[in-house]
C-alpha positions as CSV (number, residue, x, y, z in Angstrom):
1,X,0.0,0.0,0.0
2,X,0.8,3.9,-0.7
3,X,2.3,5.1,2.7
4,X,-0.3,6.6,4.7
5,X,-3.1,4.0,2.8
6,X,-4.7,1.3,4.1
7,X,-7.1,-0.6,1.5
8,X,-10.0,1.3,2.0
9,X,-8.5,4.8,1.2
10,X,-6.7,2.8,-1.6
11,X,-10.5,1.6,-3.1
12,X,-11.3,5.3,-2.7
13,X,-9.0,6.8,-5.2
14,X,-8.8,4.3,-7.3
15,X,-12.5,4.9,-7.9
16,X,-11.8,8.2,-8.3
17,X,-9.5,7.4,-11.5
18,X,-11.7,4.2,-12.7
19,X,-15.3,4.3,-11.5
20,X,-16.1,1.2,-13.6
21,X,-13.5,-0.5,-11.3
22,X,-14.9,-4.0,-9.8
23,X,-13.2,-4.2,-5.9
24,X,-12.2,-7.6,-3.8
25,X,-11.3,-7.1,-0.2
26,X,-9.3,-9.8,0.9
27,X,-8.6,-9.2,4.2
28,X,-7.9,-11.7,7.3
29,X,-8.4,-9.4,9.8
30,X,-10.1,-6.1,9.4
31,X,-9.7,-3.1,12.1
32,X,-13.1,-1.4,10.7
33,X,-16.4,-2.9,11.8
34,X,-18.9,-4.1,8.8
35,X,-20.5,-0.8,9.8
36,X,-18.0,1.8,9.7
37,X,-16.7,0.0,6.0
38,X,-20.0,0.9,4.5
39,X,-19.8,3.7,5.6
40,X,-16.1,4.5,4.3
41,X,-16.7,2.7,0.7
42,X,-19.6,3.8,-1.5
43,X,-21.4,1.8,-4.1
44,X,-21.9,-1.4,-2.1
45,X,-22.8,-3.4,-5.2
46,X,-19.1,-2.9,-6.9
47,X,-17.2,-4.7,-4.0
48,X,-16.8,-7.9,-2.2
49,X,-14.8,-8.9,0.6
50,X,-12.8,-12.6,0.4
51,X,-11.6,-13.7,3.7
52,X,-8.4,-15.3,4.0
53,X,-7.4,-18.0,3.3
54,X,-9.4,-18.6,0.4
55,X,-9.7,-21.4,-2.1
56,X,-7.9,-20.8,-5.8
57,X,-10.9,-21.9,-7.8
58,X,-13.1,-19.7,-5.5
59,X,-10.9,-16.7,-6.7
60,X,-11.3,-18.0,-10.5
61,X,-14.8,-17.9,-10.6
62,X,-15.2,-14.6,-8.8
63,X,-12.7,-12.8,-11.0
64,X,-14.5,-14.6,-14.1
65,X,-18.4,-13.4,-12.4
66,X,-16.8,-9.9,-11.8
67,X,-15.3,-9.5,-15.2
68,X,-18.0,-10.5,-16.6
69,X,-20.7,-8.2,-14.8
70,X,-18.0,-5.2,-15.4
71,X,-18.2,-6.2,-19.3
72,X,-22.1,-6.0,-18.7
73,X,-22.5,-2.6,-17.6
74,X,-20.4,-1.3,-19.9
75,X,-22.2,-2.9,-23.1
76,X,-25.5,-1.3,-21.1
77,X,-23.8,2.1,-20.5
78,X,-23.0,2.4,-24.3
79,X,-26.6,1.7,-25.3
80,X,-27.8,3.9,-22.8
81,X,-25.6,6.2,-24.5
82,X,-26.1,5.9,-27.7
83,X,-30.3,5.6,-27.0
84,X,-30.2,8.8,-25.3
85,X,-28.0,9.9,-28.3
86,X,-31.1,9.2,-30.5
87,X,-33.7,10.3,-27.7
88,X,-31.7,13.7,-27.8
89,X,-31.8,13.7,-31.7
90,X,-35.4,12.9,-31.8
91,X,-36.3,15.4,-29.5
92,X,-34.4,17.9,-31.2
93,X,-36.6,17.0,-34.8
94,X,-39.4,17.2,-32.4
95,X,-38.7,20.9,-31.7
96,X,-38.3,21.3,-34.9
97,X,-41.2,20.3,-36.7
98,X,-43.3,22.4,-34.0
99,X,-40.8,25.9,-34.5
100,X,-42.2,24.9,-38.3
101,X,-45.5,24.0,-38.0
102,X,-48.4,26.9,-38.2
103,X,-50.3,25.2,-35.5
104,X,-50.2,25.9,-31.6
105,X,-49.0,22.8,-30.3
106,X,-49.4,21.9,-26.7
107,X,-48.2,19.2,-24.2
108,X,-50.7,19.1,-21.0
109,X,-49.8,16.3,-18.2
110,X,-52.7,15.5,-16.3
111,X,-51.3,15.0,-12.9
112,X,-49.7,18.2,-12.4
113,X,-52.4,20.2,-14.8
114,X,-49.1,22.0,-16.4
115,X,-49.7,22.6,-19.7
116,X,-46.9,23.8,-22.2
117,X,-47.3,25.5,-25.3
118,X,-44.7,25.8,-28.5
119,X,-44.0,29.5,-29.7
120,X,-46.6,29.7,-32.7
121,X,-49.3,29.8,-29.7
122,X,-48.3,33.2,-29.2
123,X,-47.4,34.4,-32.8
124,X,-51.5,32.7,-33.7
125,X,-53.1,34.4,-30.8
126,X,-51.0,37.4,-30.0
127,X,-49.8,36.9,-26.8
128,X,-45.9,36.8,-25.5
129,X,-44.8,33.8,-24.6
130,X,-43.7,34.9,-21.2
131,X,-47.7,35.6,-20.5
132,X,-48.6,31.8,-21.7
133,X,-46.9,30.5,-19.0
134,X,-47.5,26.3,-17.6
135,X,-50.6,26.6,-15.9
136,X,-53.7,24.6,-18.1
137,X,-56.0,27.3,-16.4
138,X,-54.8,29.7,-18.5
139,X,-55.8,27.9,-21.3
140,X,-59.3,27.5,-20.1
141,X,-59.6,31.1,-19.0
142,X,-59.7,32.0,-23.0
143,X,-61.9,29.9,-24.1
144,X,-65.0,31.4,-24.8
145,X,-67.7,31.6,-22.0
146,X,-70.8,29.9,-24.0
147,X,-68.5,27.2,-25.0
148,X,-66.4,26.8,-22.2
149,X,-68.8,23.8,-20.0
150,X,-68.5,22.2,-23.8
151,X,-65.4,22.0,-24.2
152,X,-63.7,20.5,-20.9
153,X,-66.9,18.2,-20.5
154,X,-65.5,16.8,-23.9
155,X,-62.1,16.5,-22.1
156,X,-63.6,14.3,-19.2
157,X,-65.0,12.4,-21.9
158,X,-62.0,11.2,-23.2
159,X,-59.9,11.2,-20.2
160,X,-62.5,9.1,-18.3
161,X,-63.0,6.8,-21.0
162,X,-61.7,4.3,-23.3
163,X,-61.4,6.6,-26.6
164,X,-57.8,8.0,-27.2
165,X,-58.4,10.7,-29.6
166,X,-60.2,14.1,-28.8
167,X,-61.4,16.9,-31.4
168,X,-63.3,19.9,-30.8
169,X,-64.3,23.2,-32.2
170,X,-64.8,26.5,-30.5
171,X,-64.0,30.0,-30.1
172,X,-60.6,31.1,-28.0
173,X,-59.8,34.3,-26.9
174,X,-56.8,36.5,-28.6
175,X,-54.5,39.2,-26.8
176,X,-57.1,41.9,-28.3
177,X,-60.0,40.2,-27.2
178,X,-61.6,39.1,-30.4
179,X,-62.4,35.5,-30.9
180,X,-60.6,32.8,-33.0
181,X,-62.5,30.1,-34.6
182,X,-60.2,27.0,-33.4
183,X,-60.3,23.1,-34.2
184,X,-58.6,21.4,-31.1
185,X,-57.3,17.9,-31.7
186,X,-55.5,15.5,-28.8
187,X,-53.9,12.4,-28.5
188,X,-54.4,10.7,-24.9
189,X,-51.2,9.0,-23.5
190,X,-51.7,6.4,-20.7
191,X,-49.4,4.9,-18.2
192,X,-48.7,0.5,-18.1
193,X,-51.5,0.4,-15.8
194,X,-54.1,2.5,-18.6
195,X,-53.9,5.8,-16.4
196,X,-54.7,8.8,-18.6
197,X,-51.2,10.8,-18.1
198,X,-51.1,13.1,-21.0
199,X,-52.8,15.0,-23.7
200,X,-50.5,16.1,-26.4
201,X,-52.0,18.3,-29.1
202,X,-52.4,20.9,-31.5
203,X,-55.1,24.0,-31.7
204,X,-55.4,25.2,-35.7
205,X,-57.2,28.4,-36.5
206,X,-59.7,28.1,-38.7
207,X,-61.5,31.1,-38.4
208,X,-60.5,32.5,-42.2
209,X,-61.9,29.0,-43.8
210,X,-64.6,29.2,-41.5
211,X,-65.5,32.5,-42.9
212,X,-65.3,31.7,-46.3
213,X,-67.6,28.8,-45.6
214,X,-70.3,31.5,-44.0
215,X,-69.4,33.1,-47.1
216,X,-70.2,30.7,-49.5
217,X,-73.5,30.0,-47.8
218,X,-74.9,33.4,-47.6
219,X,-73.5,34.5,-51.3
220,X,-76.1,30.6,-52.4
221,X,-78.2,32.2,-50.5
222,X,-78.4,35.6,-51.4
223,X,-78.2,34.1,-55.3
224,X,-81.2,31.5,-54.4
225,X,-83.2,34.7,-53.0
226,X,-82.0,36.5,-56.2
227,X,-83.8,33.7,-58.4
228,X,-86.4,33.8,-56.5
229,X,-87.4,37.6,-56.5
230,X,-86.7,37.7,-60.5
231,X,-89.4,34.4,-60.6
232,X,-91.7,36.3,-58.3
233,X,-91.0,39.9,-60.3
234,X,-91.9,37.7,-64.0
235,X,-95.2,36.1,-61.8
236,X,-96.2,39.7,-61.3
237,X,-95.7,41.1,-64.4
238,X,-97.9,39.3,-66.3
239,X,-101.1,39.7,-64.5
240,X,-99.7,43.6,-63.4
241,X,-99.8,44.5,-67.3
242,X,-102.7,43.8,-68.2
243,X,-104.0,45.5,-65.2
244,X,-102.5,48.7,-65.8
245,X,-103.1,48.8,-69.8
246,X,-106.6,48.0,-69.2
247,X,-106.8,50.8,-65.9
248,X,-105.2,53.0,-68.8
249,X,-107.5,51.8,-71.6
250,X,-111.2,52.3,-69.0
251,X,-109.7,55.6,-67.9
252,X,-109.2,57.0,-71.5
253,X,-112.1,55.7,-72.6
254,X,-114.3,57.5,-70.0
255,X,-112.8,60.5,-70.5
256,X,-113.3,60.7,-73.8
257,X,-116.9,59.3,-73.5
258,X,-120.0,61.5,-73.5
259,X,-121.3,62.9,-69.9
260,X,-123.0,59.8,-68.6
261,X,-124.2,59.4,-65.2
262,X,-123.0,61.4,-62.2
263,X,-121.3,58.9,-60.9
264,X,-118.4,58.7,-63.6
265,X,-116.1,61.2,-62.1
266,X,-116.4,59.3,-59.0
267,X,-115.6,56.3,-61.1
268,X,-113.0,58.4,-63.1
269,X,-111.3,58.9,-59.6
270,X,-111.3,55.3,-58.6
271,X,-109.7,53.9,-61.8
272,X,-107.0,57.1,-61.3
273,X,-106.6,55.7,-57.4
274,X,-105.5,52.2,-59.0
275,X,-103.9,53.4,-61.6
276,X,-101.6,54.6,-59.2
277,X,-101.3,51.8,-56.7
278,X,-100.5,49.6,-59.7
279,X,-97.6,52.1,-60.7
280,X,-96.3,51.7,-57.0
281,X,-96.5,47.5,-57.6
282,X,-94.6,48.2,-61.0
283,X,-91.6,50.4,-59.1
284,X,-91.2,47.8,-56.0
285,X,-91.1,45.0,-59.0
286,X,-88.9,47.2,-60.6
287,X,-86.4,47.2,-57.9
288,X,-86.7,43.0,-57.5
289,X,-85.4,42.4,-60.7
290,X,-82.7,45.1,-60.4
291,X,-81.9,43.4,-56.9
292,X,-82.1,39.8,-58.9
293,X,-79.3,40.5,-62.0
294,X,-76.8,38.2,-60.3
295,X,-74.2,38.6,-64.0
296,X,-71.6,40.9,-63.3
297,X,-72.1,43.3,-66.6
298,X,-70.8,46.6,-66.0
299,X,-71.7,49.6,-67.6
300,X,-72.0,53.6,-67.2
301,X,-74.0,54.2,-64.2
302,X,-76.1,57.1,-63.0
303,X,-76.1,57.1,-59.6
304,X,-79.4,59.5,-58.7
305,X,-81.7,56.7,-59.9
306,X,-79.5,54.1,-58.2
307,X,-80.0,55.8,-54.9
308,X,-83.9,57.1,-55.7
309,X,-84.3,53.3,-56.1
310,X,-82.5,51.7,-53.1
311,X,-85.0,54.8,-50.7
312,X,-87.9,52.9,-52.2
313,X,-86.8,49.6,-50.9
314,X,-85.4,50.9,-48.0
315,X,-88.4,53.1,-47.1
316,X,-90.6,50.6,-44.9
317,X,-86.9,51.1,-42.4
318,X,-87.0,54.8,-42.8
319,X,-90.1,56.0,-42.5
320,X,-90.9,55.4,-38.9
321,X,-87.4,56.6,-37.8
322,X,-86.3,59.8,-39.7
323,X,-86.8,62.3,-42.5
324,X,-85.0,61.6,-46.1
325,X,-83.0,65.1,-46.5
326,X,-81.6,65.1,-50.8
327,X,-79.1,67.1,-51.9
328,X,-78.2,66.5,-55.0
329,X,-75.8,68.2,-57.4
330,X,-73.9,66.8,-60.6
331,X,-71.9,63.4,-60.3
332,X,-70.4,61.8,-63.0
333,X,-71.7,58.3,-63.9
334,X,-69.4,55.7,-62.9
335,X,-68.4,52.4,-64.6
336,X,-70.1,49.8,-62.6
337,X,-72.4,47.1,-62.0
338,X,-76.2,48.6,-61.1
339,X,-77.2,45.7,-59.0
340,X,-73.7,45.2,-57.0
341,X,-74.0,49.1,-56.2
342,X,-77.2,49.2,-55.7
343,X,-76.3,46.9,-52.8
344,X,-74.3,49.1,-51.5
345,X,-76.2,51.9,-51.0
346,X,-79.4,50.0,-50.0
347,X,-77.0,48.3,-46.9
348,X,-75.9,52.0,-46.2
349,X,-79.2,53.2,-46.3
350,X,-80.8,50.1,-44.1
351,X,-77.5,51.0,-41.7
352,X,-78.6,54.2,-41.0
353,X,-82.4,53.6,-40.2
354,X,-81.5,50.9,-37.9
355,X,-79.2,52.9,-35.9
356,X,-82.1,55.2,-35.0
357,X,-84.8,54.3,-32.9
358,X,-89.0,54.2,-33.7
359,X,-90.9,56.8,-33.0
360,X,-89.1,60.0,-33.5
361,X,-89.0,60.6,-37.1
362,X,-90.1,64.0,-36.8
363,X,-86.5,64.5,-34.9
364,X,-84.1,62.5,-36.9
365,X,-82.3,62.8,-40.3
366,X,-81.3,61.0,-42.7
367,X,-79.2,62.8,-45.5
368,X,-77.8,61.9,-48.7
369,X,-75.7,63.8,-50.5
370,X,-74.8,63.0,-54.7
371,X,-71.9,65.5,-55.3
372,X,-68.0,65.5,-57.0
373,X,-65.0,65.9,-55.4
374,X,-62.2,67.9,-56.2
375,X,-60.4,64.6,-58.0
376,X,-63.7,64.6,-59.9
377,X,-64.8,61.2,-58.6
378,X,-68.5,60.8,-57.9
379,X,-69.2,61.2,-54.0
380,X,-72.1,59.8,-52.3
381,X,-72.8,61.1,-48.5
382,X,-75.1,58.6,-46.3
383,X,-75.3,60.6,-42.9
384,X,-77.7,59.9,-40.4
385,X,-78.3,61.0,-36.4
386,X,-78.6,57.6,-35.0
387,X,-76.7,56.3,-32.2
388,X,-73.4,56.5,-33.7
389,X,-70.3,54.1,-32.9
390,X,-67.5,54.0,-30.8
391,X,-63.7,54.6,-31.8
392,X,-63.1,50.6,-31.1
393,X,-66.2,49.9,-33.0
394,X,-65.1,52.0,-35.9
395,X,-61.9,50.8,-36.2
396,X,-63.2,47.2,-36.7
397,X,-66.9,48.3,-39.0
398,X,-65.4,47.1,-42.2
399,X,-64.2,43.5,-40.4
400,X,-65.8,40.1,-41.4
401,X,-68.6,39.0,-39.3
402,X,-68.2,42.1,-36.9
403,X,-71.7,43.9,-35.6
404,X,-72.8,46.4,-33.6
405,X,-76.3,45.3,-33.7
406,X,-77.4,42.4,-31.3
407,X,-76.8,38.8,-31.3
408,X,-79.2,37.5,-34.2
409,X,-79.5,40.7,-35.9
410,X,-77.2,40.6,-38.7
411,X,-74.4,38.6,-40.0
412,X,-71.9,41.2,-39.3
413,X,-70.8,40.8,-43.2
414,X,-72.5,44.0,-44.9
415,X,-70.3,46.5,-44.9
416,X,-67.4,43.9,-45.3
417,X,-69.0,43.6,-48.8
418,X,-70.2,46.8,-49.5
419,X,-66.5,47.9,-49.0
420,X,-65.1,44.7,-51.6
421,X,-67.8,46.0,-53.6
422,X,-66.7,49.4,-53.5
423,X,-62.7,48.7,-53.7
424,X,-63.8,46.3,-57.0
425,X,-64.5,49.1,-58.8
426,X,-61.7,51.4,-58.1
427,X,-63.3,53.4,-55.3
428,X,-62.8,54.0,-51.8
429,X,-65.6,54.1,-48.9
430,X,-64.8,56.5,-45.9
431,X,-66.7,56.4,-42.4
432,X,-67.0,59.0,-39.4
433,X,-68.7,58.2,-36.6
434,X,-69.6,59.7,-32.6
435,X,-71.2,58.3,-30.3
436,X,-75.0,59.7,-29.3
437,X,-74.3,62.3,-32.5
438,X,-74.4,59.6,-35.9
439,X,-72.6,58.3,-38.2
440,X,-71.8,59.5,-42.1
441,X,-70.3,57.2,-44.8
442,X,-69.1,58.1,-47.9
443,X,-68.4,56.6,-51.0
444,X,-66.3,57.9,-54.2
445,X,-65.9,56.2,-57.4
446,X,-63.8,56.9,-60.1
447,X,-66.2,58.6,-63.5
448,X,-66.5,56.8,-66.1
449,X,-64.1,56.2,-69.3
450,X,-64.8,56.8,-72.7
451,X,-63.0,53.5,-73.2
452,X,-65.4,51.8,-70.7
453,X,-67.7,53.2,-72.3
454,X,-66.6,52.2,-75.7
455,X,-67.5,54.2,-79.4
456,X,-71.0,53.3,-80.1
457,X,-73.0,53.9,-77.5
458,X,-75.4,51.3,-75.4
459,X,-76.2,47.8,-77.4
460,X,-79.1,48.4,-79.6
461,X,-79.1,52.0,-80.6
462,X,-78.7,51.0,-84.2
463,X,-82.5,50.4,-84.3
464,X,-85.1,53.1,-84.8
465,X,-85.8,55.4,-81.7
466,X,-88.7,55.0,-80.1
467,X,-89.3,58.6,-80.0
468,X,-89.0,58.6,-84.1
469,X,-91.8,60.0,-85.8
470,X,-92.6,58.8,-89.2
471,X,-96.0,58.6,-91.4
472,X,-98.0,55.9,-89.9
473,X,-99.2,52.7,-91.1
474,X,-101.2,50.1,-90.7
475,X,-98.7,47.0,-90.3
476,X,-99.3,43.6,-89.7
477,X,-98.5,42.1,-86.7
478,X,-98.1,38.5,-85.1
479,X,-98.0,38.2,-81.1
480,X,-96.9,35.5,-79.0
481,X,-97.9,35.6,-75.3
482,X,-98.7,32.1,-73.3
483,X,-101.0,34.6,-71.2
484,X,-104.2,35.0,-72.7
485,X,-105.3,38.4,-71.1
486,X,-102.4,40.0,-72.5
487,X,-102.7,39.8,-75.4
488,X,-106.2,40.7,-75.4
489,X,-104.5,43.7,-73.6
490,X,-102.5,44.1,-76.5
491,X,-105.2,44.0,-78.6
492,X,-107.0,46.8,-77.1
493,X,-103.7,48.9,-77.3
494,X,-103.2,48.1,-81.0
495,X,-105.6,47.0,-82.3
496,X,-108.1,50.0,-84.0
497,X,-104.4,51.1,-85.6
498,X,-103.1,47.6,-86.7
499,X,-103.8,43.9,-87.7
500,X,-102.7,41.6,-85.1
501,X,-102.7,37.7,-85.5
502,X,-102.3,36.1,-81.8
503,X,-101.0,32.6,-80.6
504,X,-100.7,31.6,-76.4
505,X,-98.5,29.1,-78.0
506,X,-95.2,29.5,-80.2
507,X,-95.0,26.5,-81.9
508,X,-98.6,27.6,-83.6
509,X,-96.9,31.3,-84.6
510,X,-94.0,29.1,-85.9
511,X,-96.3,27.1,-88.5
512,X,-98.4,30.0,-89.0
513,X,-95.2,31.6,-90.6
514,X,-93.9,28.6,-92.1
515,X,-97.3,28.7,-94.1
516,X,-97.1,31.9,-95.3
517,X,-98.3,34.5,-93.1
518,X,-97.6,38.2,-94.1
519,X,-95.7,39.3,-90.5
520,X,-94.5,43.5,-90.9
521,X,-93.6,42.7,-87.0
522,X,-93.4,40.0,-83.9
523,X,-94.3,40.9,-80.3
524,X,-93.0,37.8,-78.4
525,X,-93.1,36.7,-75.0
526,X,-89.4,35.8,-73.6
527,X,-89.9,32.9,-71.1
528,X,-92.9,30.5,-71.7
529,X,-93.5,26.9,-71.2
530,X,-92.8,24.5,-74.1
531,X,-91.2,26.7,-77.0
532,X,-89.7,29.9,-75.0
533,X,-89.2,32.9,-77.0
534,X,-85.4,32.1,-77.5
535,X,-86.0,29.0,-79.1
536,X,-88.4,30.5,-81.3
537,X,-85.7,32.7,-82.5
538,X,-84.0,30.4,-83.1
539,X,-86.1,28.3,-84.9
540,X,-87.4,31.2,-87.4
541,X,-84.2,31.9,-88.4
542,X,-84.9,28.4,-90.7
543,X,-87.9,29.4,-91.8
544,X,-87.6,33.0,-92.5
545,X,-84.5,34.8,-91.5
546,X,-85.5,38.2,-92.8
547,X,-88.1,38.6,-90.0
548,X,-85.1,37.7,-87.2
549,X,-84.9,41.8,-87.1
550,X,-88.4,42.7,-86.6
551,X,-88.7,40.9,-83.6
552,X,-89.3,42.4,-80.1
553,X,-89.3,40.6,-76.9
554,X,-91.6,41.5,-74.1
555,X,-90.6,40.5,-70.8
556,X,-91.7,39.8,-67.2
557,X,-88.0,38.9,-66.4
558,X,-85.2,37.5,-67.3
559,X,-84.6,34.9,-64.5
560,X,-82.9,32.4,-65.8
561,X,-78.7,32.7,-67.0
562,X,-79.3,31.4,-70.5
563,X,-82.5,34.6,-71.2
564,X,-79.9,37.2,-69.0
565,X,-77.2,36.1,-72.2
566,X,-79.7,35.3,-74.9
567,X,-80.6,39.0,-74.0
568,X,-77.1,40.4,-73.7
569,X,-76.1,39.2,-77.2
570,X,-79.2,39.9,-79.1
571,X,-79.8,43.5,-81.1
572,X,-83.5,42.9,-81.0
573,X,-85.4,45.3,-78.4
574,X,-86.8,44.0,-75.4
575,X,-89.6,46.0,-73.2
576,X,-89.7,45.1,-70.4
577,X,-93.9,44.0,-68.4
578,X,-95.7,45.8,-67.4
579,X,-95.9,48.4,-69.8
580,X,-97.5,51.5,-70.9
581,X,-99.6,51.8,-73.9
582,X,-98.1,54.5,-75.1
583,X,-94.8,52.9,-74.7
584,X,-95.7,49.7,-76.7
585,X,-98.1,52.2,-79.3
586,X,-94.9,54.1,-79.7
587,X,-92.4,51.2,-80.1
588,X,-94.5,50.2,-82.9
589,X,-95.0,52.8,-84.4
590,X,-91.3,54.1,-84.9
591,X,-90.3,50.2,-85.9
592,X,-93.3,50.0,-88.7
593,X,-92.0,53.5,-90.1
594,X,-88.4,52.4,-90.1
């Protein structure tokens, strides 16, 4: 032994320089108690003690057993090595792949109800990551009050079941208080024994697909309420024209009758009263089947009878809540789509009314001002002296799905389209707003090109003006109208000036002039059951192609896509149910003379 040593202290730096080092006391005596060397020697299962004397072959074996069990642990410590080697790698792709992915990813154990997050948690919802902190309360803090019981009754569910896999949807708060749209999905780790240990997961915002599904549905159903207004406006039509021609043709025809009884004044004034109700019935049908032109066609726009037109349908809203105020000065037309502006303006107008309350109209305004600016843009002020909105609010008015009004009034999407709208065409809307004082909104659009306008003028101006005038004639005249009472309408219009041969059926006016029939002119319904009035264009150009040209449509609406393009491309005119008599007696008239 060293000087100074005795074994023990020798064991004890030897260790130091090889821990792996296997130790056999032999000793025959020892001055230490079996105590006090346990004390002295650490590791207890790395050393034996041999007493002497001892047997050779009992010293083979134990030096064979020891070298053997110090081989062992060194094989296990290099595969403990090397697997934490891999663990370490692993983990470090792990870490990775969640820096990378756009998801917040989150590791929750169970037992201690510490829940960690990755760093995208805080980029998705806008917190630091210092605020996220471990605690799974936090986590349930933000989610949304109404879905909140939901939620973590969904968690029990899987935790205190057999499933492994949890999904859910809700709503989770951001750093600015708005609400996400999230899809949560877990994966449920359990112990040996089946104990539910962990949740490991990921929360994906899905609020922008989410949106574009609410989207989709309300732009199917605002087209499905389209179709349905220009079916209902072509349903009214009919029956409306012959109710006004005929209120036309009774009114004329007692005023221009001798004095009869004293009551015909009286009689007089009650055919006037219609007259005009039916006039109202034509405007509102007016507005349905410019609210139910789904095509995007765009074209020079004059914005007074755009607005005129959106008070109408917005007057039931107004009426009882505020006065109308105009002021109206020159604005250039603007290159745009009528419908698709009109919505605009109508959801401005609606906007307004609403933010006023019933039952003061004699107090409140509404005001709408048609000016230009100084860039020469057309301006449109909507200004009203409702309720008004606060600086948060107006900083978020033209957001998705964001309202002022309460839960299950509105979708919150309005003025997020009236502003695409807007943008679309090259404008810009603008909005000021105080609380308890109103709100105004303004919208400028850029005037119209003579490019977008193009050289020769609207489609159809190559026929003969109405207004034309031109020696008269008697002509010969062929209608088509699957609704008997108009014609007979028509007849009464046309008839003491012109020779009219009527069909309710097109195929019939389509053999008629196949065998021979004189036609100077066709008056032809547009949409009709069986034969419609494109297909019997069509099929006359076969039989007689010179008369394609003398053709004009009359139409209840065009509600279908194939009659909006059939109409588009055509040159032939088109007027439009219900009409006046002096409209269709002056249509006539200048086509006969041309």
């Amino acid at each position: 032994m060293p000087s100074g040593w005795d074994g023990i202290e020798t064991i004890v730096r030897l260790w130091q320089e090889v821990p792996d080092l296997e130790v056999v006391i032999c000793t025959a005596y020892s001055k230490y108690s079996w105590q006090e060397t346990r004390q002295r020697i650490a590791h207890p299962e790395r050393w034996l003690v041999l007493k002497k004397p001892f047997d050779s072959i009992e010293v083979q074996q134990l030096a064979s057993a020891l070298t053997e069990k110090w081989s062992l642990r060194k094989q296990a410590r290099c595969a403990i090595a090397e697997l934490e080697g891999r663990v370490a790698s692993r983990t470090e792709e792990l870490r990775t792949m969640i820096r990378a992915t756009s998801d917040a990813v989150w590791d929750w154990d169970l037992a201690t109800d510490k829940m960690v997050w990755n760093e995208r948690a805080g980029v998705i919802f806008g917190y630091p990551i210092e605020e996220i902190g471990t605690d799974a309360q936090w986590w349930r803090d933000r989610i949304h009050c109404d879905d909140r019981v939901r939620v973590l009754g969904s968690v029990q569910a899987v935790v205190g079941g057999n499933a492994a896999d949890w999904n859910d949807q809700y709503r989770y708060r951001r750093a600015d208080d708005s609400y996400a749209d999230v899809l949560a999905r877990g994966r449920l780790l359990r112990d040996p024994a089946g104990k539910p240990v962990r949740l490991i997961g990921a929360l994906i915002d899905v609020t922008e697909r989410n949106q574009m599904q609410r989207r989709l549905v309300l732009s199917e159903r605002m087209a499905s309420m389209g179709t349905m207004a220009a079916g209902v406006a072509h349903e009214i039509n009919n029956p409306l024209t012959y109710v006004t021609t005929n209120l036309e043709f009774a009114i004329d025809h007692l005023s221009h009758a001798p004095s009869g009884t004293s009551d015909t004044p009286k009689v007089l004034e009650a055919l006037r009263e219609a007259g005009q109700g039916a006039e109202r019935v034509r405007a509102v049908v007016g507005d349905l089947k410019k609210l139910s032109r789904s095509g995007e066609t765009c074209g020079a726009v004059d914005l007074l009878p755009v607005i005129e037109s959106c008070l109408g349908m917005a007057q039931n809203e107004i009426r009882h809540r505020a006065q109308v105020v105009r002021q109206f000065s020159h604005a250039p037309k603007v290159f745009a789509n009528e419908a698709r502006l009109g919505q605009v303006f109508l959801n401005l107008l609606i906007n307004a009314a609403q933010s006023i309350e019933t039952g003061a109209a004699g107090r409140n305004v509404i005001r709408i001002r048609i000016a230009t600016d100084e860039r020469g843009r057309a301006l449109v002020d909507i200004e009203d002296s409702g309720s008004g909105m606060s600086p948060e609010a107006l900083s978020r008015i033209f957001d998705p799905f964001f309202t002022t009004k309460p839960l299950g009034e509105g979708t919150g999407l309005g003025l997020s389209i009236c502003h695409g709208i807007v943008t679309e065409l090259g404008g810009e809307i603008q909005v000021w707003s105080e609380l308890a004082r109103g709100s105004t909104f303004r919208v400028l659009l850029p005037p119209v090109s003579t490019e977008a306008l193009g050289e020769t003028g609207p489609k159809g101006e190559a026929l003969v003006p109405i207004g034309r005038q031109a020696a008269a004639r008697r002509g010969r005249i062929l209608v088509v109208d699957d609704e008997p009472l108009v014609i007979r309408t028509i007849e009464r219009i046309l008839g003491r000036d012109h020779d009219l041969t009527t069909f309710t059926s097109a195929s019939r006016a389509l053999e008629a002039i196949a065998g021979g029939a004189e036609v100077d002119l066709v008056l032809c319904d547009l949409m009709m059951p069986e034969v419609t009035g494109m297909d019997f264009h069509e099929r006359l150009g076969l039989i007689r192609q010179s008369l394609l040209s003398r053709i004009v449509f009359l139409s209840g609406g065009a509600f279908t896509d194939g009659a909006r393009r059939f109409l588009e491309r055509s040159l032939n005119r088109c007027l439009d149910k219900p009409f006046r008599s002096q409209d269709l007696r002056s249509l006539v008239h200048g086509l006969l003379a041309g």
